[in-house]
N, C-alpha and C positions, 0 to 999 in steps of 0.2 A: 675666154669669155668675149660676148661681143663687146664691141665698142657701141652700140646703141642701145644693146639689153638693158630694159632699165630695171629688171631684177638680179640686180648684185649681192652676192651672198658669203663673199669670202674677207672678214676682215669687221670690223666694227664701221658706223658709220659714221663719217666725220664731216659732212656735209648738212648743215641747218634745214636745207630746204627736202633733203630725202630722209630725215628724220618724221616719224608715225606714231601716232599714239600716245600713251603713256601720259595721257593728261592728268591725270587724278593721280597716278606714283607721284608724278612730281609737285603738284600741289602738296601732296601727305608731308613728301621731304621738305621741302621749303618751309613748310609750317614748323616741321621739329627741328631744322635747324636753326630758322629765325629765334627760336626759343632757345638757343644754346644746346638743343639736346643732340647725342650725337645719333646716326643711324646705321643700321649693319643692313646690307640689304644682299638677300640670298634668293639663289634660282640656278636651275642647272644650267652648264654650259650649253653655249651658242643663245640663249633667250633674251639677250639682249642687254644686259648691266655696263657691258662699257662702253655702248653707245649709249647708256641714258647719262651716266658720269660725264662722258664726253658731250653731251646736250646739254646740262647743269650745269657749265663753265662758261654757257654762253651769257654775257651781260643781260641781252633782253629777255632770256629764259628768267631768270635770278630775278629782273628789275621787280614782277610782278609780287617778288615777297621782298623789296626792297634792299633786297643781298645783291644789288649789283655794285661795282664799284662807282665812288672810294667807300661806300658804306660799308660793304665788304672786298674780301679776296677770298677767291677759288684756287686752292691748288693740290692738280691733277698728279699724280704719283703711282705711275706704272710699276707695280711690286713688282715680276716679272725680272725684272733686272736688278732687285734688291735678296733674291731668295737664299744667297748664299754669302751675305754682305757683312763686315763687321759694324755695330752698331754707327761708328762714324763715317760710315757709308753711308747709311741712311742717315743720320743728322745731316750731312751733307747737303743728298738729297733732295731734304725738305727746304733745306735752309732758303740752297740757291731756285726752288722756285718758289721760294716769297717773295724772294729779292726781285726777282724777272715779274711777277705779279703787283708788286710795291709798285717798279719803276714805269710799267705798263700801266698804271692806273695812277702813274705822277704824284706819286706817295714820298715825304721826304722821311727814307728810310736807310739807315748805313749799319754797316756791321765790320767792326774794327778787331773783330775775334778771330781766331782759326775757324774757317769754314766745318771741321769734321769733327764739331764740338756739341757739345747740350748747351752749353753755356753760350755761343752765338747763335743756336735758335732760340735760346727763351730771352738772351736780351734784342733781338728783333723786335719778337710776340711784346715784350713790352713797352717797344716805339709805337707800336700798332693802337696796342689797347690804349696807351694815352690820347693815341688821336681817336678813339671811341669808333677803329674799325674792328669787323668782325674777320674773323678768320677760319675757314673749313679748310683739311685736309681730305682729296677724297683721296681713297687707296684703293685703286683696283687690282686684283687677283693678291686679296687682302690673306688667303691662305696658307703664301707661300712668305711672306711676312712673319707669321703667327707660326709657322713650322718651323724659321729659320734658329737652326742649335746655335747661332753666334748670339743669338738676343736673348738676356737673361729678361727673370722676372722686374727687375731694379730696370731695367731697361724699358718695359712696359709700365711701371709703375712711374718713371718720368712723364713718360707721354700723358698719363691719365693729372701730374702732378700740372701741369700745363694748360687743363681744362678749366681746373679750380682754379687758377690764376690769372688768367686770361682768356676765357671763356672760349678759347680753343673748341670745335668741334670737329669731332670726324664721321665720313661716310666711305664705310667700307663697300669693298663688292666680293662674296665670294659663294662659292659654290652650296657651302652645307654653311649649317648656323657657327659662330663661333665657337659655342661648345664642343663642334667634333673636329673642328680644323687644327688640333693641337692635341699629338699623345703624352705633351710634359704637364703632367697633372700639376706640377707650382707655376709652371705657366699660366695657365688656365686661371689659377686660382690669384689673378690677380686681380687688381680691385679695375684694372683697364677697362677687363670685359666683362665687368658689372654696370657700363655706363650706356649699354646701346638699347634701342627701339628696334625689333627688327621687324623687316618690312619684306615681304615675300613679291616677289617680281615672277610674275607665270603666263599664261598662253592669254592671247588676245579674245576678247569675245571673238563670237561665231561674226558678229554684227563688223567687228572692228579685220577680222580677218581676212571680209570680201570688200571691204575700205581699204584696205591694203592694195589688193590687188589692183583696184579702180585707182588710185594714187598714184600707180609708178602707170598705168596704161596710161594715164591723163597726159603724163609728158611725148606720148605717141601719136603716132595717126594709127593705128590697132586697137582692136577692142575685141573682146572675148565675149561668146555666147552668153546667155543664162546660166545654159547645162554648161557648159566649161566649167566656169565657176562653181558650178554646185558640183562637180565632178572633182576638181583640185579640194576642194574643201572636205570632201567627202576623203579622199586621199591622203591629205597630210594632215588633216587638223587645225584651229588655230594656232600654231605653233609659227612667229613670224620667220624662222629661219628655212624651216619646212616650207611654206609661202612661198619665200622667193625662191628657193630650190625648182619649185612646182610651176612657179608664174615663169622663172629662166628658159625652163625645156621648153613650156606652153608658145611662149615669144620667138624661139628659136625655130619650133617645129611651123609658125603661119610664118614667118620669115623667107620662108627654105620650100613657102607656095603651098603647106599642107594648110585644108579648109576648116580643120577641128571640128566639125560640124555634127558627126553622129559619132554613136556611143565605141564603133571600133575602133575610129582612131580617136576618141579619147583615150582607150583602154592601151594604144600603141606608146602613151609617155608613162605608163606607168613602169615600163621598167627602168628606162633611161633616170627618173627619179626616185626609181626604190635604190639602183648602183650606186648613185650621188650620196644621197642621203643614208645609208647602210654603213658608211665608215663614224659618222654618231651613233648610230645608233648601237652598235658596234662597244664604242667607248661606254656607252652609259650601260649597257648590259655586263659587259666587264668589269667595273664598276660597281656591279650589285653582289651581296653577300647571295646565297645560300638560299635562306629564309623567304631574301625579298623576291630574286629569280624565279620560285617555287608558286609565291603570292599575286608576281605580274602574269606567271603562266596562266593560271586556273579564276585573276580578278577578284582574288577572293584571298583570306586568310587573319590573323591576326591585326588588331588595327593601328598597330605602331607600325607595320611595315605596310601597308595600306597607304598612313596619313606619308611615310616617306618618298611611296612611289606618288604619291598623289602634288607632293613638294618638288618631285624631279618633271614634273607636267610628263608622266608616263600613265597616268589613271587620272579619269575624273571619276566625281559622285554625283550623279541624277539619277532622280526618280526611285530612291533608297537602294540601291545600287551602285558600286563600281564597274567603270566603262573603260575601252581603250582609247587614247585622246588620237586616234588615228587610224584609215586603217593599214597605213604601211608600217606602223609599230604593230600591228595586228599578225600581220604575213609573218614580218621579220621573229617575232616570240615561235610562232610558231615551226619556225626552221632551226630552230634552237632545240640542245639538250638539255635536259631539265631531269636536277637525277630522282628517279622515283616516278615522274610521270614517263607517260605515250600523248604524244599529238601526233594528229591526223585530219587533213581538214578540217572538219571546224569542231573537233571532239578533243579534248583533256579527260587522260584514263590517269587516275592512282588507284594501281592494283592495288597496292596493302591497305588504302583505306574501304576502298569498293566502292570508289566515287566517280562520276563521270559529268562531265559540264559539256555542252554544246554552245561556242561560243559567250563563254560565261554565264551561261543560265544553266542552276544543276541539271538533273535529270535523274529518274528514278529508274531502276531495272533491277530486273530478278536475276536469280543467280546466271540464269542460263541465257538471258539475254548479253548480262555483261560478259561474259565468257566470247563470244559468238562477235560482241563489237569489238575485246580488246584482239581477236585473232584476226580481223578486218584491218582494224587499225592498225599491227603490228607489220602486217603486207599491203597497206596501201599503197594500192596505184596498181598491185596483183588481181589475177584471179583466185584466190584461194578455193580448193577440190570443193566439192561436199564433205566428201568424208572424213578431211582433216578440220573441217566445223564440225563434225559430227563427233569426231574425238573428241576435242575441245570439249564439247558439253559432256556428252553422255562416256567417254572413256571406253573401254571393249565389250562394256553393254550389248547383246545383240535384242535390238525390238522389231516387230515386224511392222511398220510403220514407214512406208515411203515416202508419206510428205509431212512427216513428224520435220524435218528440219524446213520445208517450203513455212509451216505452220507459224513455226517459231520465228524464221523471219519475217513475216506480215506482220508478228505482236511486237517486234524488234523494232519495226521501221515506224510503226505508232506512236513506239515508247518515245524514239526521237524524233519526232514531230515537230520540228518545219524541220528537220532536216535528214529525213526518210529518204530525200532523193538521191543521194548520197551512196546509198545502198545498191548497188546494179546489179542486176543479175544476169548471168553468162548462162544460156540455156544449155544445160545439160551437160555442165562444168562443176559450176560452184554460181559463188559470188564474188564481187569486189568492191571496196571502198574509193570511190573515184568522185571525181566534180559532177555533177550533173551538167555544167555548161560546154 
């Protein structure tokens, strides 16, 4: 990566001043923590949680809900390296950084216990609360914490007995809610994870996502078109990880002397950032059950696996419709197998239901239409005969009707309308299902 790019994208952000957005999450948290309440906050990966954990430790972030020190202590707790830990691992853990947060914030704090105890973190927590300081624990990648087979239920049930006692609170960060980040059902069913707020972390407005981009160019002498802009956005989404992905290439590519100025070579980064970004995307399709895979194909489906694609910022809902929040998640679903359907540019066939969508909007077609698109789609990018379209519909049939099949595809390219052009036809071949560009 360059050393000037100032869209960096590998890693959380740990710097104050290249920190974005997120103004109103953190107001939300600050309010539920000043109140003792604790918060779980969930979002899929790369969106951004352990830079905002890592933002909320900062003094003058805190000061404005007066959790900054000595009023409070922040402390940040990378699960990551507790996932296979025995519970005095983590007691540990926590202990020594209160202590390092105590001493940082000139607290007369001592702990004359075995560090790998309960018993020397709750007599800290209780030097603490006598001096009427508050105390957050955040936990990021809070899932592999809640998975670990070393921590029983009595082990969770401390942590929550700690909250009642010293108004202890916690801000987890994890992927899925805490309900599914745990298959020990007496885990789960502890009174711990009856105490959170939870607080969904998801893609930036449209508004907040070209403030992005203007943000890290500001630290430049570069600057991007109009259409750039509405060309990367058009691309990746507000999605801030996608962003910089988009804004990296974009900065690299006027760098290195290209003008970005018309639509071809905008259209030259898009592969360079569909490769980059393809190994997420990648993960989050792997990822998905069955059900969901089947309901991000076709933007449609049941609405529990709807509301979860829409919690992974892989669907949004406008305009009484589900959308793609992208359209390199758009390309990417459709180079996927998907069992039960055919994609084909921008068409989704379920043969056994006789359904077919055009870029998520259904579409209606008669028997012998849908026959006629799913053997198009099936050899897209071919020329498919006539007569193996002719089979397709009408079978050993003989009619004496030569532009019975010309016929049928004029009513065919109707039925899918805007996207008729799709349709080509090879004079005195067949047809094929190809890009019109």
């Amino acid at each position: 990566m360059s050393i000037n790019n100032p869209f960096f994208h590998r890693g959380a952000i740990r710097r104050a001043e290249n920190f974005f957005n997120r103004e109103s999450e953190i107001t939300q948290i600050l309010g539920l923590l000043r109140n003792g309440q604790s918060v779980s906050l969930i979002g899929p990966r790369r969106i951004g949680k352990s830079s905002l954990l890592i933002h909320l430790t900062r003094p003058d972030v805190r000061a404005q809900a007066q959790l900054d020190a000595p009023h409070a202590l922040f402390v940040l707790v990378d699960c990551q390296e507790l996932g296979g830990a025995p519970p005095e691992e983590v007691y540990e853990t926590m202990l020594l950084g209160l202590l390092d947060a105590a001493e940082d914030a000139e607290l007369p704090v001592k702990s004359d216990e075995p560090p790998g105890t309960y018993r020397a973190l709750d007599r800290v927590l209780n030097q603490l609360a006598r001096q009427r300081v508050a105390v957050v624990l955040l936990l990021d990648e809070f899932e592999l914490l809640a998975a670990n087979e070393h921590l029983t239920p009595y082990f969770f049930a401390r942590l929550r007995g700690l909250t009642t006692k010293y108004g202890l609170a916690f801000l987890t960060a994890s992927q899925r809610p805490l309900f599914a980040i745990t298959a020990e059902e007496e885990i789960l069913s502890s009174p711990f994870f009856n105490i959170f707020v939870t607080l969904p972390l998801g893609l930036f407005s449209e508004e907040n996502g070209r403030a992005l981009i203007q943000h890290r160019l500001d630290t430049t002498d570069i600057a991007f078109c109009q259409q750039l802009h509405d060309h990367l956005l058009f691309l990746v989404g507000p999605h801030p990880f996608f962003l910089h992905v988009a804004g990296y290439h974009a900065y690299q590519a006027v760098t290195e002397g290209n003008s970005l100025q018309t639509a071809e070579e905008w259209a030259r980064l898009d592969d360079p950032i569909e490769v980059e970004a393809g190994s997420h995307l990648g993960y989050l399709w792997q990822n998905l059950g069955a059900d969901e895979q089947y309901a991000l194909a076709i933007a449609d489906g049941p609405i529990d696996s709807l509301r979860q694609l829409e919690q992974l910022c892989l669907l949004v809902y406008e305009d009484g419709k589900y959308h793609y929040t992208s359209e390199i998640l758009r390309r990417f679903v459709r180079r996927q197998k998907v069992e039960g359907l055919i994609q084909a540019g921008p068409f989704v066939i379920d043969q056994q239901r006789h359904q077919v969508w055009g870029n998520g909007q259904e579409l209606s077609l008669t028997t012998s239409q849908f026959s006629i698109l799913v053997k198009l789609c099936e050899q897209a990018g071919q020329v498919v005969h006539g007569d193996d379209l002719e089979l397709a519909v009408w079978g050993d049939v003989l009619v004496d009707d030569p532009d019975r099949l010309k016929t049928l595809i004029k009513r065919l390219r109707r039925a899918v309308d805007p996207f008729d052009t799709w349709i080509i036809s090879e004079r005195g071949v067949g047809y094929a299902l190809r890009s019109p560009e």
